[in-house]
Every structure is written in C-alpha cells, then in structure tokens.
MDAnalysis code that builds the backbone (N, CA, C; Angstrom):
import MDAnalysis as mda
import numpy as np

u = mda.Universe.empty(651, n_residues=217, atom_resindex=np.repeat(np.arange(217), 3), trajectory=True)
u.add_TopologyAttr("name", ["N", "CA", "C"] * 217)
u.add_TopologyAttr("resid", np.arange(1, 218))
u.add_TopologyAttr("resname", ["UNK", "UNK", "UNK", "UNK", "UNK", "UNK", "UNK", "UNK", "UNK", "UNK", "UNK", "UNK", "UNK", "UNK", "UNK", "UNK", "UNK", "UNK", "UNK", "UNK", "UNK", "UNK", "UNK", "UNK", "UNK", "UNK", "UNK", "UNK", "UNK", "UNK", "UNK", "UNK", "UNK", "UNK", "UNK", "UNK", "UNK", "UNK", "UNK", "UNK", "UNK", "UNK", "UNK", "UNK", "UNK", "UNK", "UNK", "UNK", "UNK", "UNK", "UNK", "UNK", "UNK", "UNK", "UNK", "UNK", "UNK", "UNK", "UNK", "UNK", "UNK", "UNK", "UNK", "UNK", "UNK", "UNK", "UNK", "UNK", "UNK", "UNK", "UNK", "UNK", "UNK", "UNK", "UNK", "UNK", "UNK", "UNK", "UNK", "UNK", "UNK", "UNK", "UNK", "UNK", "UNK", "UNK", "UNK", "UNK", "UNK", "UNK", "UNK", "UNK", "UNK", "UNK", "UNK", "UNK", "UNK", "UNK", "UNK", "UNK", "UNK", "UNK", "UNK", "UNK", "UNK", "UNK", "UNK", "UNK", "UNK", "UNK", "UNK", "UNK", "UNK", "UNK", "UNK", "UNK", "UNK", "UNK", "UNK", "UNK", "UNK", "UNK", "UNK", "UNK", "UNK", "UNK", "UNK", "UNK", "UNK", "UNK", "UNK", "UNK", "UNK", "UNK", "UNK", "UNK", "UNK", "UNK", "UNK", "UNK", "UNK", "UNK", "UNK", "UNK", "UNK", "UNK", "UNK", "UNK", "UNK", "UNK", "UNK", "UNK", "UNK", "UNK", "UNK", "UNK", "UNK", "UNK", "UNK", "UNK", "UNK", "UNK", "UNK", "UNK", "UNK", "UNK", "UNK", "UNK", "UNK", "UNK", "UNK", "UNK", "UNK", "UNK", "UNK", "UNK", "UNK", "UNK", "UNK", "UNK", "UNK", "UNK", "UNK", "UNK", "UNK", "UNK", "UNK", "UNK", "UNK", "UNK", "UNK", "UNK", "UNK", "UNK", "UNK", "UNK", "UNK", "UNK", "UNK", "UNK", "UNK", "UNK", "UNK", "UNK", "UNK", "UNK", "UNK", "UNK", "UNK", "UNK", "UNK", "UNK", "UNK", "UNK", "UNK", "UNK", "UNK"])
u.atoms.positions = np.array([
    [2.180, -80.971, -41.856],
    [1.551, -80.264, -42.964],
    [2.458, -79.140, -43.446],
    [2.905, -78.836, -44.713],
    [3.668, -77.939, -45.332],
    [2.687, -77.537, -46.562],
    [2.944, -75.861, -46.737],
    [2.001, -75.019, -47.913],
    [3.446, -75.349, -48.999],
    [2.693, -75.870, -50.345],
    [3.999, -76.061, -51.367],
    [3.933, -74.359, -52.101],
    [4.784, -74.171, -52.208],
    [4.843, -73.079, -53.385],
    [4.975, -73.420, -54.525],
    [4.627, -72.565, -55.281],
    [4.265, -72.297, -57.070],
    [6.188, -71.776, -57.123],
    [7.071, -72.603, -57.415],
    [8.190, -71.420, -57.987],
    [8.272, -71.037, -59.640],
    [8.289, -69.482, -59.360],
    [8.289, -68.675, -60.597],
    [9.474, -67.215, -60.275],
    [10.496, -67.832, -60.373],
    [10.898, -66.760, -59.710],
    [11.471, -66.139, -60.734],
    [11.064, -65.846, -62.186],
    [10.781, -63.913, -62.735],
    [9.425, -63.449, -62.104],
    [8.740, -63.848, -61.801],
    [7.325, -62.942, -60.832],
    [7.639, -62.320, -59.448],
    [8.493, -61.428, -59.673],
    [8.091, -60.922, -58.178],
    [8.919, -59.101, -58.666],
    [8.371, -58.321, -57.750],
    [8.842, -56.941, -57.718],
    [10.137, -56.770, -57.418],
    [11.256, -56.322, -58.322],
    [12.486, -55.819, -57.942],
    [12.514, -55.092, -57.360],
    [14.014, -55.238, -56.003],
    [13.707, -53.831, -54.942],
    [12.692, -53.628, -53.956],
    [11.660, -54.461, -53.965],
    [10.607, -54.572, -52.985],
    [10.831, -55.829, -52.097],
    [10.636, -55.104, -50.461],
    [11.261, -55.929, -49.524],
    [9.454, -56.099, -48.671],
    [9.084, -57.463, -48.727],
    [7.930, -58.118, -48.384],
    [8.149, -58.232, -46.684],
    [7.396, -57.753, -46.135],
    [7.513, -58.103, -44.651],
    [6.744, -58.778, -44.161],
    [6.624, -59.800, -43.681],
    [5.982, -60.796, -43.156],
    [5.448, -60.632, -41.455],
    [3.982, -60.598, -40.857],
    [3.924, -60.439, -39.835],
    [2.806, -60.980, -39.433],
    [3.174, -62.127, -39.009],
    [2.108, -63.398, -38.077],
    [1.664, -62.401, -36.906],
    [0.217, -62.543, -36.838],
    [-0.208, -62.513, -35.725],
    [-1.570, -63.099, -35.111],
    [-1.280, -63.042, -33.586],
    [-2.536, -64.025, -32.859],
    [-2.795, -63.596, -31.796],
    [-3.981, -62.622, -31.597],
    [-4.701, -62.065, -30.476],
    [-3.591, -60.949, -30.386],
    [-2.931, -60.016, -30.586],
    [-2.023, -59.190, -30.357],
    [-2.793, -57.656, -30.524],
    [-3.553, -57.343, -30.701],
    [-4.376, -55.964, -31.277],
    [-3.257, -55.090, -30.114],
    [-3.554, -55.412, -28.917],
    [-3.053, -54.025, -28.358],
    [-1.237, -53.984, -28.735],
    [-0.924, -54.656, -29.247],
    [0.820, -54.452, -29.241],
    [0.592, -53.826, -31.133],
    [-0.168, -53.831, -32.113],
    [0.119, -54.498, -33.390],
    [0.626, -52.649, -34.103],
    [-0.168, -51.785, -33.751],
    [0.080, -50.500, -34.130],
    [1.522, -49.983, -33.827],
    [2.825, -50.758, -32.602],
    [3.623, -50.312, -32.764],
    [4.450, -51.038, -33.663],
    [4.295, -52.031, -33.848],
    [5.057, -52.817, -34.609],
    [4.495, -52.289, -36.414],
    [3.698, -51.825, -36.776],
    [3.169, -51.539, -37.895],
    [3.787, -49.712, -37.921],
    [3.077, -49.106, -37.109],
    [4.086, -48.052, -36.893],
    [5.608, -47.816, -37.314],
    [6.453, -48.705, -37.289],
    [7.868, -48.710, -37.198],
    [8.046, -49.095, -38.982],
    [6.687, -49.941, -39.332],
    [7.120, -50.366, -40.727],
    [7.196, -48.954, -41.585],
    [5.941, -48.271, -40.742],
    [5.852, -47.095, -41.595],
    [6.903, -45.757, -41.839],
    [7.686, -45.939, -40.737],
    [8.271, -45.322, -40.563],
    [10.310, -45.484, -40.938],
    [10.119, -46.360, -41.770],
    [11.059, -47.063, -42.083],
    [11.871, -45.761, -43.759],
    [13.324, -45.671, -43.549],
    [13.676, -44.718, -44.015],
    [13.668, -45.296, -45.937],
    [13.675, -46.782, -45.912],
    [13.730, -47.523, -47.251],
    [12.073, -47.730, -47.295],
    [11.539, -47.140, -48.714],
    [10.035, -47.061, -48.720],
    [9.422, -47.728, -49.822],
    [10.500, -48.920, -50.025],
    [9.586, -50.099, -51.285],
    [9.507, -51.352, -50.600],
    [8.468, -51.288, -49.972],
    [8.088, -52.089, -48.609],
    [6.891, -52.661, -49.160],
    [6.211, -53.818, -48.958],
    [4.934, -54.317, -48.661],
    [5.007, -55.063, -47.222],
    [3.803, -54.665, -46.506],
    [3.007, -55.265, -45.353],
    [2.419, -56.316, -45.352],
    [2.705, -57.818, -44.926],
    [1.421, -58.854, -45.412],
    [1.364, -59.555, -43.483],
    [0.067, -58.728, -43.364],
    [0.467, -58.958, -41.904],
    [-0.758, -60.478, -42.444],
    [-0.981, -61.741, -41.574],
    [-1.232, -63.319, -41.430],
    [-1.586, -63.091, -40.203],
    [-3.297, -62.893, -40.353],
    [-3.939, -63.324, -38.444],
    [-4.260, -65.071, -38.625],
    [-3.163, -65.332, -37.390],
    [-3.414, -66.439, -37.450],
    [-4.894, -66.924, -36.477],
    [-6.256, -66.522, -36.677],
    [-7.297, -67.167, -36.175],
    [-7.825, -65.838, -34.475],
    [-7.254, -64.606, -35.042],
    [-7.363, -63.793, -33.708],
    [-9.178, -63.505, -33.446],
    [-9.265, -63.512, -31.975],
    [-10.289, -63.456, -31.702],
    [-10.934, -62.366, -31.009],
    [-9.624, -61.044, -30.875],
    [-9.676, -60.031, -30.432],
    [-10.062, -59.235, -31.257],
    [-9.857, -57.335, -30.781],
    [-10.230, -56.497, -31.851],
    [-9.460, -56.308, -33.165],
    [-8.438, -57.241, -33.748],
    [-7.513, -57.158, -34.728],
    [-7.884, -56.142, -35.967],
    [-8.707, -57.016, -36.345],
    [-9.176, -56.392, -37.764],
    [-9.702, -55.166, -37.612],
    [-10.767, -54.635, -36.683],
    [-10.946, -53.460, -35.987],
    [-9.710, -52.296, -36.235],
    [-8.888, -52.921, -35.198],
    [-8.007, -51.636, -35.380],
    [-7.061, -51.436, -36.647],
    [-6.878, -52.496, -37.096],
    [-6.430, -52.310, -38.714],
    [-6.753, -51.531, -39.718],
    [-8.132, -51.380, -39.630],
    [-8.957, -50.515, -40.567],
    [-8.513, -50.042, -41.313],
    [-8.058, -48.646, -40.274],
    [-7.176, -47.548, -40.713],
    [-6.065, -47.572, -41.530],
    [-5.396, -48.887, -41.189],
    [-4.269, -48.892, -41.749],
    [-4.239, -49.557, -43.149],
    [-5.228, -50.423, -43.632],
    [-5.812, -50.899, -44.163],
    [-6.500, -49.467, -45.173],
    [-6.825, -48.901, -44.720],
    [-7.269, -47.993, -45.336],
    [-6.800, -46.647, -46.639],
    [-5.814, -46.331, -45.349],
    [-4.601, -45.646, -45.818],
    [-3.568, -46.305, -46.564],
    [-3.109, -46.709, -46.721],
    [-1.980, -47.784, -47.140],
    [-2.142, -49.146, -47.966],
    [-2.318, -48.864, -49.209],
    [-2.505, -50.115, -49.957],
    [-1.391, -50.984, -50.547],
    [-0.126, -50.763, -49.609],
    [0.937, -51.327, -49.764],
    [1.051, -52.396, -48.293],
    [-0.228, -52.185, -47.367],
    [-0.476, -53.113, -46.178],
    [-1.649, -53.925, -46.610],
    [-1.376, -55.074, -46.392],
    [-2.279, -56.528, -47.034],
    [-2.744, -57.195, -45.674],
    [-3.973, -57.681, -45.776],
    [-4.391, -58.374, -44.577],
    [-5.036, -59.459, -44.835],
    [-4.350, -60.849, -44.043],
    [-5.720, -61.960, -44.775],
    [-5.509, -62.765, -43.584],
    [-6.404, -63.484, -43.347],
    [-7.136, -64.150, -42.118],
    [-7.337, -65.687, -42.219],
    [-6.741, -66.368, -41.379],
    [-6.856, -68.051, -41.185],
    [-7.423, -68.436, -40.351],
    [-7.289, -69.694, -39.931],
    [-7.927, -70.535, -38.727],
    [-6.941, -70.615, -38.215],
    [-6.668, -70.845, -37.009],
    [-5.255, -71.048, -36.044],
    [-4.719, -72.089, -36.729],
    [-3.342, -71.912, -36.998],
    [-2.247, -73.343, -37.603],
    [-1.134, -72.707, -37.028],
    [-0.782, -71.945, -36.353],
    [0.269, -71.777, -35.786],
    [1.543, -70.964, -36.547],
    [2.758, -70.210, -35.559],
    [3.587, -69.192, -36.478],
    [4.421, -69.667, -37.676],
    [4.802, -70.779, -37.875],
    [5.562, -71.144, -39.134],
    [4.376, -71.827, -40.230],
    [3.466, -72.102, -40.307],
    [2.546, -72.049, -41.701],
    [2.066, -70.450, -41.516],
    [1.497, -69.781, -40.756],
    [1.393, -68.358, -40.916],
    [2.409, -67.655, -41.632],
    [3.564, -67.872, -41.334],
    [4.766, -67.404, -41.841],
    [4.757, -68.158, -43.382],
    [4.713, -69.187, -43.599],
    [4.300, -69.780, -44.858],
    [2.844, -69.136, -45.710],
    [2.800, -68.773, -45.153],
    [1.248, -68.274, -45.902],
    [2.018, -66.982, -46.436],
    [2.212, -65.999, -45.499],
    [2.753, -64.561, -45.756],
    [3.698, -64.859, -46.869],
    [4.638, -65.676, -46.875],
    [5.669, -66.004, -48.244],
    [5.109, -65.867, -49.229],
    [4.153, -66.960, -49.273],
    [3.128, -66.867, -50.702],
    [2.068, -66.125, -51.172],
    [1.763, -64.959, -49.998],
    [0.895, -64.123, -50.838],
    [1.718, -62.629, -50.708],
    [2.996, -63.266, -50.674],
    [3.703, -61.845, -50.638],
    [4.641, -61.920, -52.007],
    [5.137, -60.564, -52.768],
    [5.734, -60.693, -53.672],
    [6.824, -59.570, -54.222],
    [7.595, -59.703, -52.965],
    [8.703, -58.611, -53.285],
    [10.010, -59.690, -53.276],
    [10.867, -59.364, -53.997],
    [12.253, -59.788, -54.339],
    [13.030, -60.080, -53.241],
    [12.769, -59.438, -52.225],
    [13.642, -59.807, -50.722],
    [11.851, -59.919, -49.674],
    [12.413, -61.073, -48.443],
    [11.856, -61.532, -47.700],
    [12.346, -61.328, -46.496],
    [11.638, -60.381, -45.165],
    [11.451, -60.617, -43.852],
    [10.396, -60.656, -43.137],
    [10.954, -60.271, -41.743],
    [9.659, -60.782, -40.570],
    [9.698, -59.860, -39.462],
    [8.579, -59.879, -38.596],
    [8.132, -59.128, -37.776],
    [7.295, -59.662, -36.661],
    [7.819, -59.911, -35.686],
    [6.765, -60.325, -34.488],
    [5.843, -58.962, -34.821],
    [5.067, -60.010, -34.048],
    [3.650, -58.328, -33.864],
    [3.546, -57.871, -32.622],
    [4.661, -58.042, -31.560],
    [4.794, -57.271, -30.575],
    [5.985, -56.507, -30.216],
    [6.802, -56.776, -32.113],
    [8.089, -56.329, -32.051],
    [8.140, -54.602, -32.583],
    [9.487, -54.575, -32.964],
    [9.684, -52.873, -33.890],
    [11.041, -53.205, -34.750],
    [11.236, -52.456, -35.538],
    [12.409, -52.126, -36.375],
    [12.699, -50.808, -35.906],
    [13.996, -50.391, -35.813],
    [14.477, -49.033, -35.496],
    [14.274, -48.512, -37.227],
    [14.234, -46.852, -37.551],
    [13.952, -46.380, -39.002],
    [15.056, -46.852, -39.616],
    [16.725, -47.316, -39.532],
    [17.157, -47.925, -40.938],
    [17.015, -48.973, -41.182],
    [16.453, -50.034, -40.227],
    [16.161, -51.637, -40.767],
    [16.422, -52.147, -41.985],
    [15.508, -51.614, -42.950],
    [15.767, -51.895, -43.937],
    [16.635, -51.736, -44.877],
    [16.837, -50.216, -44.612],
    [18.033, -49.395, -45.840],
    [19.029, -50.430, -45.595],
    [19.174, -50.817, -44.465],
    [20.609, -51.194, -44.210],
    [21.042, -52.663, -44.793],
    [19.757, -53.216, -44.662],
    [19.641, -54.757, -45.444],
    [19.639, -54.590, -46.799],
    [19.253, -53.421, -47.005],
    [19.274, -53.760, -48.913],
    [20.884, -53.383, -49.054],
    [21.583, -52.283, -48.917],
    [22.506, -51.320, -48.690],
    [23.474, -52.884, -48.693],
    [23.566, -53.464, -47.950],
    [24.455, -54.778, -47.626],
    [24.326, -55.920, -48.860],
    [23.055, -56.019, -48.858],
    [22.505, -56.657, -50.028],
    [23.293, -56.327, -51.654],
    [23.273, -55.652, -51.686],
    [23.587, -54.638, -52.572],
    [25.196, -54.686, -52.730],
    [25.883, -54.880, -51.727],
    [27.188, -54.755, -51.774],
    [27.617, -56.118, -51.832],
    [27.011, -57.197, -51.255],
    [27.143, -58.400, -51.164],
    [26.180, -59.425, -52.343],
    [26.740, -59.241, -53.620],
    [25.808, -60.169, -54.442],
    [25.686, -61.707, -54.290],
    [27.155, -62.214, -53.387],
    [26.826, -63.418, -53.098],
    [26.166, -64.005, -52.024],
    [25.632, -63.034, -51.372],
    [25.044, -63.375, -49.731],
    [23.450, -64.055, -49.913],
    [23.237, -64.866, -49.691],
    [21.589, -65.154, -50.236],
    [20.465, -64.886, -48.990],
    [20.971, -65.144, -47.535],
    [20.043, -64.430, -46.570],
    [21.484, -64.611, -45.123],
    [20.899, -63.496, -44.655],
    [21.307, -63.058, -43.268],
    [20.140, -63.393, -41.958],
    [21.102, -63.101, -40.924],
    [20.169, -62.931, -39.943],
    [20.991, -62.236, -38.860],
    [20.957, -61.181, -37.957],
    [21.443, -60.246, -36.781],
    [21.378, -60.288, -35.363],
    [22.044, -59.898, -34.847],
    [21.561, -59.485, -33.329],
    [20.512, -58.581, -33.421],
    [20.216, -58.356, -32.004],
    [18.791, -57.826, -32.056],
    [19.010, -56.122, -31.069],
    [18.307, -55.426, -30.429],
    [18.092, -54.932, -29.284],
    [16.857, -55.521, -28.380],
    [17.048, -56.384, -27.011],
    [16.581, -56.806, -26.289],
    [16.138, -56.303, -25.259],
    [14.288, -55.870, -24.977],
    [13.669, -56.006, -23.845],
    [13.276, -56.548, -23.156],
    [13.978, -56.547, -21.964],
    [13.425, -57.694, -21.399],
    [14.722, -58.733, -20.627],
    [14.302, -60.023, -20.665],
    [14.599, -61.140, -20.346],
    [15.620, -61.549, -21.414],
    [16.849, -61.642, -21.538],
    [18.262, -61.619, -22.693],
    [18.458, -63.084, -22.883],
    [17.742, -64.335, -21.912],
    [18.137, -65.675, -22.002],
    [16.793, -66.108, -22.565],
    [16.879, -67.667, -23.135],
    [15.978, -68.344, -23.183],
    [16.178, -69.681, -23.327],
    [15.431, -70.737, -23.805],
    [15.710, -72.485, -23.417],
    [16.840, -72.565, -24.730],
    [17.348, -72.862, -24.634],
    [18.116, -73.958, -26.162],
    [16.923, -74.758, -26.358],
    [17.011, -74.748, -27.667],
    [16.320, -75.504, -28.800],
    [17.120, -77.070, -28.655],
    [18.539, -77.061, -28.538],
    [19.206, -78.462, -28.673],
    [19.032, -79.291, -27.053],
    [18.581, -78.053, -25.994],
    [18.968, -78.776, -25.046],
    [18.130, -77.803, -23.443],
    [16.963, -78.345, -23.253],
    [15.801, -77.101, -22.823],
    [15.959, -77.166, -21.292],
    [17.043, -77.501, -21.219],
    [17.750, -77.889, -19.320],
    [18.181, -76.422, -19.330],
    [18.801, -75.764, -20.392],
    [19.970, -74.745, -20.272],
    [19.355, -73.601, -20.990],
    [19.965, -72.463, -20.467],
    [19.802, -71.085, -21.012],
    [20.861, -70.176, -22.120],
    [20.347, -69.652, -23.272],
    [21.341, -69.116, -24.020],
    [20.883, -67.516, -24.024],
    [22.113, -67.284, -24.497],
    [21.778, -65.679, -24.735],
    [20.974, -65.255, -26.375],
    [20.319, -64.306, -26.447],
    [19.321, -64.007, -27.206],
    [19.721, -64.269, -28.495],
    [20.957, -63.391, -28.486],
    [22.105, -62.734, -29.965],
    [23.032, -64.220, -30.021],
    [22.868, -65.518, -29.110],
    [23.627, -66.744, -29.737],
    [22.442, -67.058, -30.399],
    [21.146, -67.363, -30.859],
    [20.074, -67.609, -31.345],
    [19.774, -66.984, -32.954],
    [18.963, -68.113, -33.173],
    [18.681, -67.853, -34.787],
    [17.035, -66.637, -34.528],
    [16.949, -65.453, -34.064],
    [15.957, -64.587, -34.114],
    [14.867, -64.354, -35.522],
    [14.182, -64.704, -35.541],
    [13.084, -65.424, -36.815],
    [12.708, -63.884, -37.158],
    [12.529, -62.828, -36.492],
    [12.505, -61.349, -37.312],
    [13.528, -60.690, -37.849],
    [14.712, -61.552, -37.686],
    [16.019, -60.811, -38.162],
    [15.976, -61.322, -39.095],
    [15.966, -62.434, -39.889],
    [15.790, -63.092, -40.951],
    [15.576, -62.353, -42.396],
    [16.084, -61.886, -43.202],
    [16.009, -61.307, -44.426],
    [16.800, -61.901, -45.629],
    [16.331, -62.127, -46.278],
    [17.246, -63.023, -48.167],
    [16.155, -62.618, -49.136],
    [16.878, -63.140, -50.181],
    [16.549, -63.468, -51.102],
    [14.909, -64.367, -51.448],
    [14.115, -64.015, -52.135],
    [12.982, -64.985, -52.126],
    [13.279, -65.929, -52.716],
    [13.969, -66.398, -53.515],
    [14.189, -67.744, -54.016],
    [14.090, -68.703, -52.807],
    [15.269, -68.045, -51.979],
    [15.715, -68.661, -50.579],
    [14.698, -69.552, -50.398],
    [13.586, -68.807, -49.754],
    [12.255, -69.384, -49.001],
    [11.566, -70.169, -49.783],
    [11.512, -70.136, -51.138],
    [10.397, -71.215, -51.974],
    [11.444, -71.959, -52.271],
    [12.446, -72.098, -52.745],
    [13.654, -73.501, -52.987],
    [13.827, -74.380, -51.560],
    [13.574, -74.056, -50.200],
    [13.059, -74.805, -49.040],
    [11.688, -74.880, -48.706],
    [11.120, -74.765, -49.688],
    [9.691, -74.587, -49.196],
    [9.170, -74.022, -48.259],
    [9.393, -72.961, -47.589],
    [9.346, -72.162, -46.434],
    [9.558, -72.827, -45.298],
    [8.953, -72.783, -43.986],
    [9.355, -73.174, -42.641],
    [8.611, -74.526, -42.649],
    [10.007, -75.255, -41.479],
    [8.993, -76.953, -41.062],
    [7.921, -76.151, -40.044],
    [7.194, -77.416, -39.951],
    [5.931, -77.078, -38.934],
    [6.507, -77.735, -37.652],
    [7.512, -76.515, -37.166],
    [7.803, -77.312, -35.662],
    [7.596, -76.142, -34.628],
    [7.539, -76.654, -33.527],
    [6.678, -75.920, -31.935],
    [7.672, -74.841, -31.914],
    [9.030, -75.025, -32.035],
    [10.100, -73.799, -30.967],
    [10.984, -73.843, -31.853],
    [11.287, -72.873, -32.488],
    [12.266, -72.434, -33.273],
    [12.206, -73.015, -34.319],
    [11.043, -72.812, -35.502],
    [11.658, -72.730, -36.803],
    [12.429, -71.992, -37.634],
    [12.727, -71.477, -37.071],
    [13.683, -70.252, -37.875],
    [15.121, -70.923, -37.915],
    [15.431, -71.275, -36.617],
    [16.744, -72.317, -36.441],
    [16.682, -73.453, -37.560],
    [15.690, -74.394, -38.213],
    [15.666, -75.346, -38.944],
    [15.406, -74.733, -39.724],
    [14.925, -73.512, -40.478],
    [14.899, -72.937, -41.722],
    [17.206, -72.995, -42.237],
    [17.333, -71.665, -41.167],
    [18.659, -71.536, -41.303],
    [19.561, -73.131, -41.336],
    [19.879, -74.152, -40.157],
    [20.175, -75.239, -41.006],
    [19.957, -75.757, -41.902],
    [18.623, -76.269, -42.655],
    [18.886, -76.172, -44.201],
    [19.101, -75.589, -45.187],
    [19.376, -73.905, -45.123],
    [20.181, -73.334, -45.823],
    [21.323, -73.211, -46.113],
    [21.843, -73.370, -44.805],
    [23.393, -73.838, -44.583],
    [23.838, -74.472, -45.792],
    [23.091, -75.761, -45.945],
    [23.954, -76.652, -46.556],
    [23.769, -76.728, -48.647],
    [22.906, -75.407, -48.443],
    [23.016, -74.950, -50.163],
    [23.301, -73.409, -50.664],
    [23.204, -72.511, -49.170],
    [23.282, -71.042, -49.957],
    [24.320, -70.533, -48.319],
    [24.513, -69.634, -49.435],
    [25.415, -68.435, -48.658],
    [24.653, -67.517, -47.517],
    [25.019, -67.880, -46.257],
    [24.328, -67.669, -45.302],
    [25.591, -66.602, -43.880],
    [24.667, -65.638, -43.754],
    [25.855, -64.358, -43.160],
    [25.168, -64.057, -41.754],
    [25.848, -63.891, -40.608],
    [25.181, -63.511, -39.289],
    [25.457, -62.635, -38.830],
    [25.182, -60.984, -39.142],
    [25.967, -59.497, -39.146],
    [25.528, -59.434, -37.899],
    [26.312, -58.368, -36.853],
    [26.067, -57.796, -35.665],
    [25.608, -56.251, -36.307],
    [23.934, -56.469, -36.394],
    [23.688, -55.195, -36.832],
    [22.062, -55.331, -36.322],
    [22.435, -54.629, -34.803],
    [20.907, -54.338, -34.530],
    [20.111, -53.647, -34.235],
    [18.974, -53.821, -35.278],
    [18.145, -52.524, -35.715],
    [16.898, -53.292, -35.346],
    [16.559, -54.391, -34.821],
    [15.329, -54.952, -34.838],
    [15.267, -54.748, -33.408],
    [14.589, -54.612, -32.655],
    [14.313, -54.502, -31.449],
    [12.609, -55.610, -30.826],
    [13.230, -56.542, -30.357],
    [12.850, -57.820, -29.913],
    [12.141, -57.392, -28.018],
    [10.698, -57.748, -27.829],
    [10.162, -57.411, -26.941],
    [10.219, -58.706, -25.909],
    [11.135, -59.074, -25.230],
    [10.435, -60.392, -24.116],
    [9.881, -59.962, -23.511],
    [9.156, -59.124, -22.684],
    [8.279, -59.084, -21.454],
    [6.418, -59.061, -22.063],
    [6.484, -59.604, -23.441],
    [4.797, -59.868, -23.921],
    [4.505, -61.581, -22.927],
    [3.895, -61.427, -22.545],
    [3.369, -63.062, -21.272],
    [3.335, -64.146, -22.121],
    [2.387, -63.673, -23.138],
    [1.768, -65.119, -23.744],
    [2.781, -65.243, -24.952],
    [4.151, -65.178, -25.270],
    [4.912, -65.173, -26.391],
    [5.842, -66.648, -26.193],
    [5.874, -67.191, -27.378],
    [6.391, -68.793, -27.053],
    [7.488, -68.936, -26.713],
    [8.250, -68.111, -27.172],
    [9.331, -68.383, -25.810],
    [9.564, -68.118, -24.001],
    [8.430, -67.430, -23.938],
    [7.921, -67.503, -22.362],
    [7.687, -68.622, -21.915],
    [6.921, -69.210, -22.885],
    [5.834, -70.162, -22.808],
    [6.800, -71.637, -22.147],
    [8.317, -72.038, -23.203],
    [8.429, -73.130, -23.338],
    [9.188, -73.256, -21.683],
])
C-alpha cells in the first residue's frame, strides 16, 4: 500500500523546513524530542508530529504544545507502521524543505540553520543525509545482509534525511518496507537527483529506547 500525492509544487511555503515525526506509544520520550524542535536556532519550522495508532497518554501530554504553538500540527491514524506515517506527515506538511525526527530522538540547536545554510550554498544538492551523535549501541543488522553488524554513520539514518520537497512527492514518498526505508528511499534517488552524505552531526540518535526497530530486528 502507498499514499499517492497530489504534485503541485508552486504550493508550498518558501524557507519553511516541515519536520516530520512518526510516533507510536512514545509519550514519555516525545517532550524531548519536541523540546529540541523548539529550541532550534532556524525558526521557520513546522511540527507535523503522525501518531501512528498510540494507545498511551500521547495526545494528553501534547496539549500544551498543541496549545502554545500553532506552528505544531497533530493528526492521528490507525497503526500502518513508520514509512506510511512518514508518508502521511509529507502530505499534510507544507514547507519547501523536508525532514524527520524519531520521537525518542533530539536535534542539537543548529540542526537546521545548518541544513538550510548548506542548502543555500549548494543549489544543486536536492537532499542530504549525515552522521549522527550516537547513544547507545553504535552497531546494528545490515539491511543487505542481517548475519552482520555495521556501524551507525555507514547507514542511511531516516532523521538525518533533509531535501527538497519535490524530492519526496516525485518518489512518491517511502516503500512500505519493515527495516530501513530510508535506505530504499535514498537508492531511488540516487538514480535521478543529486544526493550528498555530509559528516555533520547535529542529530543525536537514541539506541538504548527497548521497543525501537532496530532493537527489535
């Protein structure tokens, strides 16, 4: 199952960087990871956090934030899992550049400046993706080969992920696969847009959450 997009791409906000943030049962991690958005030194941001089907206090503790902040969007599914969640957030999000956010993750405060800042200098670059800062556990399975262990920063990291929105609706956003769509997003970009892998890390990536799918596999 794939969500098609509407492409219209004069509709969207110049300069506004859409952040995308799946989440499922996460309430007690979600305030730091929302925290960090807020606190972000580049401030033409939208929030479109995607509960994918949570059954905890989510919406509860959102409230507030929800409240305060009408540049944070909240909308609610039935469980379909992180890459149509992530597909959903694409399409009800509408800023000119596109990223992501585990909801048990953080951005350090230049995250962003620094992606537009690059952006900006690089008109031919259409999306990137970075090393990270890693808590935790630094290995995990290969995607090509789940006998063996790779290091974090050889990996396609699905919150480092930032381009262009065309990017994401000219592939129709993510396949619907179990472990690493972000890796099959980036191979089919490969083979039509200008694709850059900076050692610049400002995202700070949590392994020690239990129930997170790369624990899992």
């Amino acid at each position: 199952m794939h969500i098609l997009f509407i492409m219209n791409f004069n509709k969207y906000n110049k300069g506004i960087v859409s952040i995308i943030l799946p989440t499922f049962n996460r309430a007690k991690y979600l305030s730091r990871s929302i925290d960090s958005v807020i606190a972000q030194t580049y401030s033409q941001w939208e929030l479109v956090i995607i509960d994918d089907g949570s059954s905890d206090n989510t919406q509860e503790m959102l409230k507030s934030y929800l409240d305060q902040y009408p540049n944070i969007k909240y909308f609610y599914h039935s469980n379909r899992g992180a890459a149509l969640s992530m597909n959903e957030g694409i399409k009800r999000s509408g800023g000119e550049f596109i990223t992501f956010l585990g909801s048990d993750d953080e951005y350090l405060s230049d995250h962003l400046k620094l992606r537009i800042e690059y952006f900006n200098s690089n008109k031919d670059v259409d999306l990137v993706h970075t090393t990270a800062k890693i808590i935790g556990n630094r290995f995990v399975k290969d995607k090509n080969d789940l006998s063996k262990n790779i290091h974090l920063n050889e990996c396609i990291l699905g919150g480092t992920l930032f381009g262009r929105r065309k990017i994401f609706e000219m592939l129709n956003g993510f396949s619907n696969v179990s472990y690493s769509p972000e890796s099959d997003l980036i191979e089919r970009a490969e083979r039509k847009f200008h694709i850059k892998k900076l050692d610049l890390p400002t995202y700070i990536y949590y392994r020690d959450t239990p129930d997170s799918i790369c624990n899992s596999i």
